[in-house]
Backbone as JSON, one array per atom type, in Angstrom:
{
  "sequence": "XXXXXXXXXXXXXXXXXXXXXXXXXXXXXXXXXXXXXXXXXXXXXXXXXXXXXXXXXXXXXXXXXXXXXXXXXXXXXXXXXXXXXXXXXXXXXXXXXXXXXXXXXXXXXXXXXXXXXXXXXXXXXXXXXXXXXXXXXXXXXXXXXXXXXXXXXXXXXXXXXXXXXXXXXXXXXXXXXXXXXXXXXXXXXXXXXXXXXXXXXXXXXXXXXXXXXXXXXXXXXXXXXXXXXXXXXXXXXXXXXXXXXXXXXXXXXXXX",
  "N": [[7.77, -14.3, 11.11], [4.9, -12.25, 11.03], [2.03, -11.65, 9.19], [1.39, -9.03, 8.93], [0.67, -7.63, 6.98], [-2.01, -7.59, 6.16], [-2.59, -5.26, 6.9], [-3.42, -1.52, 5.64], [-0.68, -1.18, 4.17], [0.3, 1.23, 2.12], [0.85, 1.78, -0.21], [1.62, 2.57, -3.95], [0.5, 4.37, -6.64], [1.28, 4.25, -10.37], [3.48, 5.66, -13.54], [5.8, 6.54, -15.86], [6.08, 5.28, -19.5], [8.27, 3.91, -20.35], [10.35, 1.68, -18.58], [12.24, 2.12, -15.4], [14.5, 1.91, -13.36], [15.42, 2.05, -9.84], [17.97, 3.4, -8.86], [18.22, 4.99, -11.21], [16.8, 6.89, -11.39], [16.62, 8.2, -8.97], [16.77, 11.45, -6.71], [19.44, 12.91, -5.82], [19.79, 14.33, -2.48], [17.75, 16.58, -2.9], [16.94, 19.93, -2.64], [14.06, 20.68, -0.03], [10.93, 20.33, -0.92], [8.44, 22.55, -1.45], [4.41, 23.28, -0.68], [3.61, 24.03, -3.14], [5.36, 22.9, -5.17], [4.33, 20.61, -5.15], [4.03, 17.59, -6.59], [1.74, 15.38, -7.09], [1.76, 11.85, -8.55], [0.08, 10.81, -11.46], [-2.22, 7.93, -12.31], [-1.13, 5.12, -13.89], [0.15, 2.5, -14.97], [2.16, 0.09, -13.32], [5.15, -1.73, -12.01], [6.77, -2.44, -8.61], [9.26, -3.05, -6.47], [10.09, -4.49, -3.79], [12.65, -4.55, -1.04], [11.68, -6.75, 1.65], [12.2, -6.08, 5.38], [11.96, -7.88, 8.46], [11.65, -6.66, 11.99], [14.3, -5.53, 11.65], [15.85, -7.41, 10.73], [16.55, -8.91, 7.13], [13.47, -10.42, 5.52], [12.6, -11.23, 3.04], [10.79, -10.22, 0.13], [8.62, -7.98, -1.81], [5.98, -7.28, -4.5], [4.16, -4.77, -5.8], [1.74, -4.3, -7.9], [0.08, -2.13, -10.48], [-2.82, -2.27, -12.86], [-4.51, -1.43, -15.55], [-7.44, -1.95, -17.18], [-9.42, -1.88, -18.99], [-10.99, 1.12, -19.64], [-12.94, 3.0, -17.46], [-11.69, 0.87, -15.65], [-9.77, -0.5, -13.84], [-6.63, -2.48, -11.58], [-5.43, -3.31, -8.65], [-2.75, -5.2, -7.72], [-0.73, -7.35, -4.86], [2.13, -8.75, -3.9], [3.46, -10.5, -1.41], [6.47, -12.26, -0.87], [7.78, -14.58, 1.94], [11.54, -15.14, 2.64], [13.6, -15.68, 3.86], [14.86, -16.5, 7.25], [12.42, -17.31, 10.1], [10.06, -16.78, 8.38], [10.86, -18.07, 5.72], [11.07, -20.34, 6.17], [8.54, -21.53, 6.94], [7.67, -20.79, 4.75], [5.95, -18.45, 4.32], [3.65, -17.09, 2.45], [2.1, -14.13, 0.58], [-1.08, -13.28, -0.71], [-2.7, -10.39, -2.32], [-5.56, -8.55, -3.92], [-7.1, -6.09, -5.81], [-9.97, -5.21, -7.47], [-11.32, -1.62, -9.25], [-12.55, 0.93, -9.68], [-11.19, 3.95, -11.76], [-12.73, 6.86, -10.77], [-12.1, 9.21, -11.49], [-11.61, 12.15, -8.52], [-12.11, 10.0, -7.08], [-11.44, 6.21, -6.3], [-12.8, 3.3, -6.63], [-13.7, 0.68, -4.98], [-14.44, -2.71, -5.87], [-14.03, -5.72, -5.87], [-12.58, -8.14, -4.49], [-9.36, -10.06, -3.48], [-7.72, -11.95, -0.97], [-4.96, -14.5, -0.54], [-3.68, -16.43, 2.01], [-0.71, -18.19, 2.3], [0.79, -21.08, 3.53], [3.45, -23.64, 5.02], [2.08, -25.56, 5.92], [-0.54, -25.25, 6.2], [-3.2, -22.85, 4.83], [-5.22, -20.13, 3.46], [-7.77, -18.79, 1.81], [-9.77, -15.52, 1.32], [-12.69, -13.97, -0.12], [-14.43, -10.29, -1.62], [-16.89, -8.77, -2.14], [-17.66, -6.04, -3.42], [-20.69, -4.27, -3.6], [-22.33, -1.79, -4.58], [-24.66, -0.64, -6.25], [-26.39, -2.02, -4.14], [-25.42, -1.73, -1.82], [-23.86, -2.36, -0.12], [-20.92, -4.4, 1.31], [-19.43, -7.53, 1.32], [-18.02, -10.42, 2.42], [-16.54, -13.81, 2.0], [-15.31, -16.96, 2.65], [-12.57, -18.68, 4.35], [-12.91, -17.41, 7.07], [-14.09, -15.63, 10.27], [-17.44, -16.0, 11.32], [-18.69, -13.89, 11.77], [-17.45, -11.73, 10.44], [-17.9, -12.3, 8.24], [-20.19, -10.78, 7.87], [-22.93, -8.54, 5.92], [-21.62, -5.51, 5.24], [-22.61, -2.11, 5.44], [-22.17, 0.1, 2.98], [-20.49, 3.42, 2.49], [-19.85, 6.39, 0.63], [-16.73, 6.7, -0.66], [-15.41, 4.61, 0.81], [-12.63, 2.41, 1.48], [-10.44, 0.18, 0.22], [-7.58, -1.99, 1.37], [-5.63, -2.42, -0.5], [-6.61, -0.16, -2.47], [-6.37, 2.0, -0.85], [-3.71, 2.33, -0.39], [-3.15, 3.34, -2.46], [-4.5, 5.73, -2.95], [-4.05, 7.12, -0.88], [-1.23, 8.02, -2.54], [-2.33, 9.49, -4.28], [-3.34, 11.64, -2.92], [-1.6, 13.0, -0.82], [-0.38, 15.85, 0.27], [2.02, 18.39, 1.27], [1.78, 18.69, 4.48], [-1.08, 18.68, 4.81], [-3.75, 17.01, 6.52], [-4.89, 13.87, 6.35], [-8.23, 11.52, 5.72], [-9.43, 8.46, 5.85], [-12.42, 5.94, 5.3], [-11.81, 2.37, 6.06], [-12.57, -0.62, 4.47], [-12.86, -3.49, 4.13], [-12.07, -7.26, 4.61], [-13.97, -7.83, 6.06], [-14.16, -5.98, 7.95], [-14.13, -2.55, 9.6], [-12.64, 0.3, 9.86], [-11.63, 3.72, 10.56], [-9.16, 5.54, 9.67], [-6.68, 7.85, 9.87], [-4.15, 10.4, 8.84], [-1.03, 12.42, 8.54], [0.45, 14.57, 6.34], [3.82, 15.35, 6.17], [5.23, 19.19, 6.62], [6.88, 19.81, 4.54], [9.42, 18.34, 2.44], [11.71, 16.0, 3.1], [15.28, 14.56, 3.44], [15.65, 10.86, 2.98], [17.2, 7.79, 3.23], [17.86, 4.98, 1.48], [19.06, 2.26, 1.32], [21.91, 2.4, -0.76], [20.89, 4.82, -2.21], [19.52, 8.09, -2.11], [16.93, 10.04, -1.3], [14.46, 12.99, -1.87], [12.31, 13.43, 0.0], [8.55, 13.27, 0.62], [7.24, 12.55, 4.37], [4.79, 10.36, 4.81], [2.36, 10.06, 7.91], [0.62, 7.81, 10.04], [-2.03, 8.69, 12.78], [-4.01, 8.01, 13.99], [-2.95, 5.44, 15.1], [-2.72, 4.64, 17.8], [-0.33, 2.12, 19.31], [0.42, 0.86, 17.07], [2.19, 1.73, 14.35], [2.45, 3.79, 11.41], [4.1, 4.91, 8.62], [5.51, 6.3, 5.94], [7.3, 7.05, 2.96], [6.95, 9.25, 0.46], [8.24, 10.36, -2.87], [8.85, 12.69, -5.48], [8.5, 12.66, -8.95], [8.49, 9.23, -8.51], [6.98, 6.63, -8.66], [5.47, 5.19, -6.57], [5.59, 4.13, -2.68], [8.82, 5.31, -1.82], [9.67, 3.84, 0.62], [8.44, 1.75, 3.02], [7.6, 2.25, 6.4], [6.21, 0.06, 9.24], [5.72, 0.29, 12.54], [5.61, -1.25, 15.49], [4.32, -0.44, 18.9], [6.34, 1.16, 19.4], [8.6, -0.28, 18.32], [10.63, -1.05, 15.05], [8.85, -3.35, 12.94], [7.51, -4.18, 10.42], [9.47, -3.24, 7.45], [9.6, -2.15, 4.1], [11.5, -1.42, 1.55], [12.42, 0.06, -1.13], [13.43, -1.47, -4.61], [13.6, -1.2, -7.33], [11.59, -0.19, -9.66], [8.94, 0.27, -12.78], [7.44, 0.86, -15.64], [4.28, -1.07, -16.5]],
  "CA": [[7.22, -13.07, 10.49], [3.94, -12.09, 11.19], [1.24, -11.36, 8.46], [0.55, -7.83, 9.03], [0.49, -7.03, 5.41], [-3.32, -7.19, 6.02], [-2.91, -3.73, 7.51], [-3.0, -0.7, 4.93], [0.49, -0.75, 3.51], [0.73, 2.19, 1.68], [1.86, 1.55, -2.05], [0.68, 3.23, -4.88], [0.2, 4.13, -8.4], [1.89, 4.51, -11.58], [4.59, 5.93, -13.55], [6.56, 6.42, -17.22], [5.99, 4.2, -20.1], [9.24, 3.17, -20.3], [11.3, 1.19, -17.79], [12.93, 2.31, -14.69], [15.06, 1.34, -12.25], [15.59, 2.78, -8.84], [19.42, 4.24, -9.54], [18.11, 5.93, -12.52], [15.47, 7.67, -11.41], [16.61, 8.63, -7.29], [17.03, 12.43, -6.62], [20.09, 12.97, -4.53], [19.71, 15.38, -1.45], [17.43, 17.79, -3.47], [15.94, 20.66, -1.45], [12.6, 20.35, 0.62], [10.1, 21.14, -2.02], [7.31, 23.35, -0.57], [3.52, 22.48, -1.0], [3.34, 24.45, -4.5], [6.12, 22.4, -6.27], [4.33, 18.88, -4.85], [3.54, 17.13, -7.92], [1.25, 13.99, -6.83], [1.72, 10.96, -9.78], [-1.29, 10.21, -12.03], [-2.5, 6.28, -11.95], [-0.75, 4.73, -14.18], [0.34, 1.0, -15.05], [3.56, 0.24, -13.02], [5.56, -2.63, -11.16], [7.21, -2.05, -8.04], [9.69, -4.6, -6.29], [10.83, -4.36, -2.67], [13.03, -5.62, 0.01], [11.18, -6.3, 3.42], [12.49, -6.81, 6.58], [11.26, -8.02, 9.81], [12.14, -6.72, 13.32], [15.48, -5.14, 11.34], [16.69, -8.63, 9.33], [16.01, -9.21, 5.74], [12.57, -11.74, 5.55], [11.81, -11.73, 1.82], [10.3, -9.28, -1.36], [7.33, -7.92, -1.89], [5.93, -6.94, -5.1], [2.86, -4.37, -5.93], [1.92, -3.98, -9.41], [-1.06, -1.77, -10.92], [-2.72, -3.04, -14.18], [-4.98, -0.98, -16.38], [-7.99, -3.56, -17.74], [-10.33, -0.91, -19.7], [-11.88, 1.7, -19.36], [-12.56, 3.13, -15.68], [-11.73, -0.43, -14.71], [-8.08, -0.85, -12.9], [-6.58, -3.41, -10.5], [-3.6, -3.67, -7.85], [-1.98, -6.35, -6.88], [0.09, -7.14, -3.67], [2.72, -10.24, -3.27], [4.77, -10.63, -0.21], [7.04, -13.8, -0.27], [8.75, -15.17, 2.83], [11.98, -16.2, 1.96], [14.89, -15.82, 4.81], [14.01, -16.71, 8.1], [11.43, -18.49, 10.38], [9.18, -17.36, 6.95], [10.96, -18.42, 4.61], [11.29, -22.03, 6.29], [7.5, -21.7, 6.89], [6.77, -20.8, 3.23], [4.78, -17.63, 4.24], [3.71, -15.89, 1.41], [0.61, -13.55, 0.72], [-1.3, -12.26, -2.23], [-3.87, -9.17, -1.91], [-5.74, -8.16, -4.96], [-8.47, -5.0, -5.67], [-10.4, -4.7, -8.64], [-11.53, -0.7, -8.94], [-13.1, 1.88, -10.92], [-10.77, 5.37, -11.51], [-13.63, 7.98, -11.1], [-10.88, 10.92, -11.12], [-11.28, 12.15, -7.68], [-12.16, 8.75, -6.04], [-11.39, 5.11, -6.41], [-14.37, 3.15, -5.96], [-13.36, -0.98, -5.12], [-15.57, -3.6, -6.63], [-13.99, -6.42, -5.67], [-11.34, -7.56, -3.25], [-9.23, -11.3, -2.47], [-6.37, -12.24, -0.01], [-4.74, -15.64, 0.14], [-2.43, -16.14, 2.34], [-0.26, -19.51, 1.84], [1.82, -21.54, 4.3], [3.74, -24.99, 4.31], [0.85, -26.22, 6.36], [-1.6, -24.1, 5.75], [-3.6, -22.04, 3.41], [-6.47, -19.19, 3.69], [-8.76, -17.55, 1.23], [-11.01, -15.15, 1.13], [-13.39, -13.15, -1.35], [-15.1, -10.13, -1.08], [-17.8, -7.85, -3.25], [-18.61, -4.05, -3.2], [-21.68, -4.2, -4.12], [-22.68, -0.22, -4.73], [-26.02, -0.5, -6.03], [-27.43, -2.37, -3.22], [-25.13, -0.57, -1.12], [-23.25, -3.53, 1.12], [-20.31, -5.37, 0.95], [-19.37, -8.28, 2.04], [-16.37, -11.49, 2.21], [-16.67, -15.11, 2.37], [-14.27, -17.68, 2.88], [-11.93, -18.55, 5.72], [-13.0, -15.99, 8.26], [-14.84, -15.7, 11.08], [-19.07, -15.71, 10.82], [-19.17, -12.23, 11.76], [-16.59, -11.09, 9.33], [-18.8, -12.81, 6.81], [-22.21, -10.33, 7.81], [-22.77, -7.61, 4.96], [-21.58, -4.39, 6.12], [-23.4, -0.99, 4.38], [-21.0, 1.1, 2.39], [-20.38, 4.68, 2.66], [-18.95, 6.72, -0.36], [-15.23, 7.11, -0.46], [-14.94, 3.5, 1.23], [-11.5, 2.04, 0.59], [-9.66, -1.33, 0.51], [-6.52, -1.59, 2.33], [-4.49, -1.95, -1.41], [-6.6, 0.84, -2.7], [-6.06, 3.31, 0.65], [-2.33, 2.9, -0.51], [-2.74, 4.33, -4.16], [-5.19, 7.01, -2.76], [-2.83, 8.18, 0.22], [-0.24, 8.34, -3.03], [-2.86, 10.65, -4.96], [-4.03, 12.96, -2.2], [-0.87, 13.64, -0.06], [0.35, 17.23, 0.03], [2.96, 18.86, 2.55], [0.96, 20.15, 5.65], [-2.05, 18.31, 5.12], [-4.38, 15.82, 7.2], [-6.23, 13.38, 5.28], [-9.1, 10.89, 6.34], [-10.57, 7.38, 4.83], [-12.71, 5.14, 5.73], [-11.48, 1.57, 5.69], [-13.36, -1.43, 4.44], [-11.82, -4.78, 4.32], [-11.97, -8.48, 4.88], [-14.99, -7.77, 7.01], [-13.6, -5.12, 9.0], [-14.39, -1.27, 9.19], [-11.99, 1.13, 10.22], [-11.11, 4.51, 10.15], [-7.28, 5.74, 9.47], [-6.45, 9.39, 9.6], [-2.95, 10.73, 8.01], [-0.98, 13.21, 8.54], [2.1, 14.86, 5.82], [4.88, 16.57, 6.66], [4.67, 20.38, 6.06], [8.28, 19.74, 4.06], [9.99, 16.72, 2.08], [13.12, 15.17, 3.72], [16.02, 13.45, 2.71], [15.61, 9.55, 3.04], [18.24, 7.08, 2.46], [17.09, 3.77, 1.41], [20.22, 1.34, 0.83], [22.51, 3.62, -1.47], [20.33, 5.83, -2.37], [19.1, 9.47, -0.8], [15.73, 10.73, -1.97], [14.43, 14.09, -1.24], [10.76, 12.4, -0.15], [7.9, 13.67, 1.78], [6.86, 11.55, 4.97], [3.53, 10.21, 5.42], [2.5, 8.94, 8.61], [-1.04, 7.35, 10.49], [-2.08, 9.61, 13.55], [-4.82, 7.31, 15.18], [-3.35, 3.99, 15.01], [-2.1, 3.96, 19.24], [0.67, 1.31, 19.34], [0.8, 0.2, 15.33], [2.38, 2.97, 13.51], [2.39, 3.4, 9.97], [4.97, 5.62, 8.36], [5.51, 5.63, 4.4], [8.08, 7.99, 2.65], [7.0, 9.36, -1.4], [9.6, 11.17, -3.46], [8.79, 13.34, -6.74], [9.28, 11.63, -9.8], [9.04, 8.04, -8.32], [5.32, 6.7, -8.64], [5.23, 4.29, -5.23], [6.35, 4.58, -1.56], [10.63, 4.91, -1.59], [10.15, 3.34, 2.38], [7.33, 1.64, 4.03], [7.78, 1.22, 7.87], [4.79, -0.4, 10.02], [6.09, -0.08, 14.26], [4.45, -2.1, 16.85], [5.26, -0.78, 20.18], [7.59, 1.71, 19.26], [9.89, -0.82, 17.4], [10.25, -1.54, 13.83], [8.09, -4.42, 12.79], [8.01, -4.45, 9.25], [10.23, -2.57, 6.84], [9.67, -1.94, 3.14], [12.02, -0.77, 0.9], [11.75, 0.59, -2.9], [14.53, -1.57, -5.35], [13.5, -1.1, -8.19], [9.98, 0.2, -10.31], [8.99, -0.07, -13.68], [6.13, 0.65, -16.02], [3.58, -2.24, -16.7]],
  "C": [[5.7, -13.18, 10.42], [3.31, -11.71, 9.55], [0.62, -10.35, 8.29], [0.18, -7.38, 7.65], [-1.15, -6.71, 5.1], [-3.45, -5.83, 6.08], [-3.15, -2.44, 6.5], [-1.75, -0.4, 4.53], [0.68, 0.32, 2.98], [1.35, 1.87, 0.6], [1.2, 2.22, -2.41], [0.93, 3.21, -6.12], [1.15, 4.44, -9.25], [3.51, 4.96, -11.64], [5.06, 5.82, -15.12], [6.22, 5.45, -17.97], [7.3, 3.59, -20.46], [9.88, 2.6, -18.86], [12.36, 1.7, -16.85], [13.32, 1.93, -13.62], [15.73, 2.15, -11.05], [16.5, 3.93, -8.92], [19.02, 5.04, -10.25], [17.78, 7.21, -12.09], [15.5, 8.73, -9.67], [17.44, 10.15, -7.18], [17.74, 12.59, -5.52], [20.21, 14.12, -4.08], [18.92, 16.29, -2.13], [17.21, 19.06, -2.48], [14.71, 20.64, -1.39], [11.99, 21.52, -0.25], [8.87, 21.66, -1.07], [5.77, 23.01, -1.52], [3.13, 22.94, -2.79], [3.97, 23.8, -5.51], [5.66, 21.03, -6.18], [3.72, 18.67, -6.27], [2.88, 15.35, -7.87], [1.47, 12.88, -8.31], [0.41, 10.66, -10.04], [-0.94, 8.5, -12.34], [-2.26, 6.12, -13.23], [-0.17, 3.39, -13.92], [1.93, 1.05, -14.47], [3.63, -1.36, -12.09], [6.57, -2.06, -10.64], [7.98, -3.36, -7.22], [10.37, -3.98, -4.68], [11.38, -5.1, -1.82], [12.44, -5.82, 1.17], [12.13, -6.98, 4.09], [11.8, -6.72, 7.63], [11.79, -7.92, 10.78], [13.96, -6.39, 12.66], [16.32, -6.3, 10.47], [15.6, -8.75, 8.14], [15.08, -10.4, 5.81], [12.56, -12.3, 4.31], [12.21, -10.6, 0.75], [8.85, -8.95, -1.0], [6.85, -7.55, -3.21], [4.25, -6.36, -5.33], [2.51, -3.85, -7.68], [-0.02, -3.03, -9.66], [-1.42, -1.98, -12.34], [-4.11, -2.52, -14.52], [-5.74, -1.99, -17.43], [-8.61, -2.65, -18.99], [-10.87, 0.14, -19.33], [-11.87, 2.72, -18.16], [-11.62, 1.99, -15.32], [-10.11, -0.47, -14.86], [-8.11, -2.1, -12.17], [-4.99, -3.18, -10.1], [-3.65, -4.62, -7.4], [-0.98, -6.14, -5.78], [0.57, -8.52, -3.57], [3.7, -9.99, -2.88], [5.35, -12.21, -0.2], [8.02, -13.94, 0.8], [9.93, -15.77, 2.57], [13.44, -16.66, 2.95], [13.98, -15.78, 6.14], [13.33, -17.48, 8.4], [10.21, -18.3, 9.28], [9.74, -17.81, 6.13], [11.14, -20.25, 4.83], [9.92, -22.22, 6.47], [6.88, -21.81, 4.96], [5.67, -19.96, 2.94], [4.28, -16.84, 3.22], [1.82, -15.39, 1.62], [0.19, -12.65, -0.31], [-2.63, -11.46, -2.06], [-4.28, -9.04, -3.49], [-7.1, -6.73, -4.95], [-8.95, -4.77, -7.03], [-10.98, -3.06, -8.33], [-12.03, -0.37, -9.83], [-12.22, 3.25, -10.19], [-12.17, 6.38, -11.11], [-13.33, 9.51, -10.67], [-10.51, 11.18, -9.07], [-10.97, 10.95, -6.49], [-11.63, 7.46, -6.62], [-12.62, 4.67, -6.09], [-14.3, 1.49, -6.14], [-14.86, -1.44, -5.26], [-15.67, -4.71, -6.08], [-12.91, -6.72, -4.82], [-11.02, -9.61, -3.25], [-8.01, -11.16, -1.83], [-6.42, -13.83, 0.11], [-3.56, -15.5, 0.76], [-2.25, -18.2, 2.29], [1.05, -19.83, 2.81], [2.5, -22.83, 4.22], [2.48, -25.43, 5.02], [-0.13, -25.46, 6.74], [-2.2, -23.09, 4.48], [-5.2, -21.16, 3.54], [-6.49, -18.36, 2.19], [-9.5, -16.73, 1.37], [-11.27, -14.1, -0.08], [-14.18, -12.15, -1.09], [-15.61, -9.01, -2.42], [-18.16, -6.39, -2.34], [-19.48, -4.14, -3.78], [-22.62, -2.86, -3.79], [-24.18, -0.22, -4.75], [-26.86, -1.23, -4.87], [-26.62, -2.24, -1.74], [-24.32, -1.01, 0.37], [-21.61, -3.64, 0.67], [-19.64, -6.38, 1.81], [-18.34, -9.65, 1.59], [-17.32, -12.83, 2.97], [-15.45, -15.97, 1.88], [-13.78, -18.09, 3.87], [-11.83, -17.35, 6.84], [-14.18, -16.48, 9.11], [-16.61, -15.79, 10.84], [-19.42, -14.16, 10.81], [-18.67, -11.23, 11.16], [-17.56, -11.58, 8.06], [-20.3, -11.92, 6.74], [-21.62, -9.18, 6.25], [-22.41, -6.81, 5.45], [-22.07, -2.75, 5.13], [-21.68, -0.2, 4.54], [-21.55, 2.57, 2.76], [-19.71, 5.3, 0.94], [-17.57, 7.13, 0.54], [-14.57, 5.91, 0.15], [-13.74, 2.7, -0.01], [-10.94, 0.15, 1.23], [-8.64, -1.28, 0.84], [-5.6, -1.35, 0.67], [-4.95, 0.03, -1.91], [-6.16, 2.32, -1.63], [-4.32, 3.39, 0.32], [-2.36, 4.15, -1.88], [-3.75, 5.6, -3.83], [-3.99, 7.77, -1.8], [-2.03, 8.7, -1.09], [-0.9, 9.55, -3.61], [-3.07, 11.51, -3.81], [-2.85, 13.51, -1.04], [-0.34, 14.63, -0.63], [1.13, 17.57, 1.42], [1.95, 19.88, 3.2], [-0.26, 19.78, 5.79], [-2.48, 17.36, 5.47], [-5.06, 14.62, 5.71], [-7.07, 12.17, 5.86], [-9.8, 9.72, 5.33], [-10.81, 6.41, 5.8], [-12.48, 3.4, 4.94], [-12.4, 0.26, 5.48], [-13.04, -2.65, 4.09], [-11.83, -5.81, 5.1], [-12.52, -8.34, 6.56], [-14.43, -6.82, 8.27], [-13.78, -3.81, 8.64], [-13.55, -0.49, 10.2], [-11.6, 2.59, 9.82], [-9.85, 4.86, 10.08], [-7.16, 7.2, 8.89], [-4.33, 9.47, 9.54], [-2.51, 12.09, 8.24], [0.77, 13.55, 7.5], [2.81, 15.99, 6.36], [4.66, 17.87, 5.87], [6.11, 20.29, 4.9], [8.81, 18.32, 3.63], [11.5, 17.03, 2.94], [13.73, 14.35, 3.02], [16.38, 12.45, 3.6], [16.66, 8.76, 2.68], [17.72, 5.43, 2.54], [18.47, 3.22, 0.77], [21.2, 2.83, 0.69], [22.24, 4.3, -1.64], [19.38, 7.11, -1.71], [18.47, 9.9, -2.02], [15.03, 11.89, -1.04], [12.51, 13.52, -1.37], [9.68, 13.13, 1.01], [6.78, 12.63, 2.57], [5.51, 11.62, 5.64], [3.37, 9.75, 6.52], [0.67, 8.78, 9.98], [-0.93, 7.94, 12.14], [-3.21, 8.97, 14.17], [-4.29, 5.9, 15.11], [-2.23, 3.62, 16.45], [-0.43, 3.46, 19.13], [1.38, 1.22, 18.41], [1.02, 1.74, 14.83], [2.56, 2.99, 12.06], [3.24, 4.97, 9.46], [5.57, 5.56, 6.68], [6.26, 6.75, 3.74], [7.84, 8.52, 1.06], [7.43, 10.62, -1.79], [8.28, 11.8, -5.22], [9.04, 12.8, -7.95], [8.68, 10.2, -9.42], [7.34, 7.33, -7.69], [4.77, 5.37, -7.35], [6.34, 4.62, -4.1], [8.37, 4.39, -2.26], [11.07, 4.13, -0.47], [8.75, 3.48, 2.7], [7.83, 1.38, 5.86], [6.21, 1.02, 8.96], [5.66, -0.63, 11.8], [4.96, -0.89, 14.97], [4.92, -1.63, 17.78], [6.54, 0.04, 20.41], [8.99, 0.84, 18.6], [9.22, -1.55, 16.41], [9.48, -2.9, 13.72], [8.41, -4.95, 11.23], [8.4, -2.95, 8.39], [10.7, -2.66, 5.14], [10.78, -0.72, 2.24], [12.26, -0.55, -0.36], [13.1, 0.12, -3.71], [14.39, -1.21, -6.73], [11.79, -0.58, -9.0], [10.24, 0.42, -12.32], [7.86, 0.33, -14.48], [5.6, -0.68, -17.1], [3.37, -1.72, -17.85]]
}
């Protein structure tokens, strides 16, 4: 199992102050809500728990949690563990983190790490948004030229935050556009939602969900399914190549 998890996943924000669990909360077959009834989730404190698989077999879990510090100031987390499979005999696991500021319409990352952890092996890195002087930049295990500063733009996102924004700004029928900024890398990633939600079936359960999915990324496809009600993807899938690669699925969620 590869390590794509670097890529923009697609998770997102919030959800209820009480406790829920997938079953509870999963709308069966509803009808395709039209763009007036979409009801995006406000950022809110939540944990989310999923099954991945790789190339169609079960690899692991993943878990994304968002956590409310003060103030503006937020953070998401991202941990994928390897646990069936040639990862789980490797011991692949991988933890993403984003410190942020809400500032209503935007997110605005601060700070940013990724380790990833193997049986013989182990990578860090660290990286700063640094706004007022208008850079940012990562050090650690990476290349030299991943380590230069790179000048910010407004609206620049981090691959966790680009999930919890896709969750705020998708509507049925519309494009959407961010620029990506991340572990010394700059990319753009354009989006496009369905004009209509669909019904999804994830394990047992059938959610009436509307499907996001990435419209410049060639080969690598990115495909992410969010339901009404239910404050993170219901179904991540990432293709390589026209076949599945990796395959997120929504067991359970919760509020933090």
């Amino acid at each position: 199992m590869t390590l794509a998890f670097l890529k923009p996943v697609v998770l997102a924000s919030l959800l209820t102050t009480l406790p829920v669990v997938a079953q509870e909360t999963a709308p069966a077959t509803a009808a395709a809500l039209p763009p007036a009834e979409w009801d995006p989730p406000a950022l809110e404190p939540f944990v989310a728990t999923y099954q991945a698989f790789y190339k169609g077999k079960e690899a692991g879990d993943a878990t994304m949690r968002v956590v409310h510090d003060d103030g503006a100031r937020w953070r998401v987390d991202m941990a994928v563990r390897g646990r069936r499979g040639f990862a789980g005999v490797l011991g692949l696991n991988l933890e993403q983190s984003t410190v942020f500021d809400n500032q209503g319409t935007v997110y605005v990352p601060l700070s940013q790490s990724t380790v990833k952890k193997a049986l013989f092996l182990g990578k860090k890195v660290t990286g700063t948004y640094d706004w007022r002087d208008g850079t940012a930049q990562w050090h650690g295990d990476l290349k030299k030229e991943r380590q230069r500063p790179i000048p910010l733009q407004p609206g620049d996102q981090s691959a966790l935050l680009l999930n919890l924004s896709l969750m705020r700004d998708a509507r049925p029928g519309q494009p959407l556009r961010y620029r990506y900024v991340d572990v010394g890398r700059v990319r753009q990633y354009e989006y496009q939602a369905a004009t209509s939600t669909e019904t999804v079936q994830v394990g047992d359960l059938s959610y009436d969900a509307l499907r996001v999915y990435r419209t410049n990324g060639g080969n690598d496809e990115t495909i992410l399914w969010i339901a009404n009600g239910v404050p993170t993807p219901v179904r991540i899938l990432q293709r390589e190549d026209g076949e599945d690669a990796i395959d997120l699925r929504l067991t359970e969620y919760q509020g933090a």
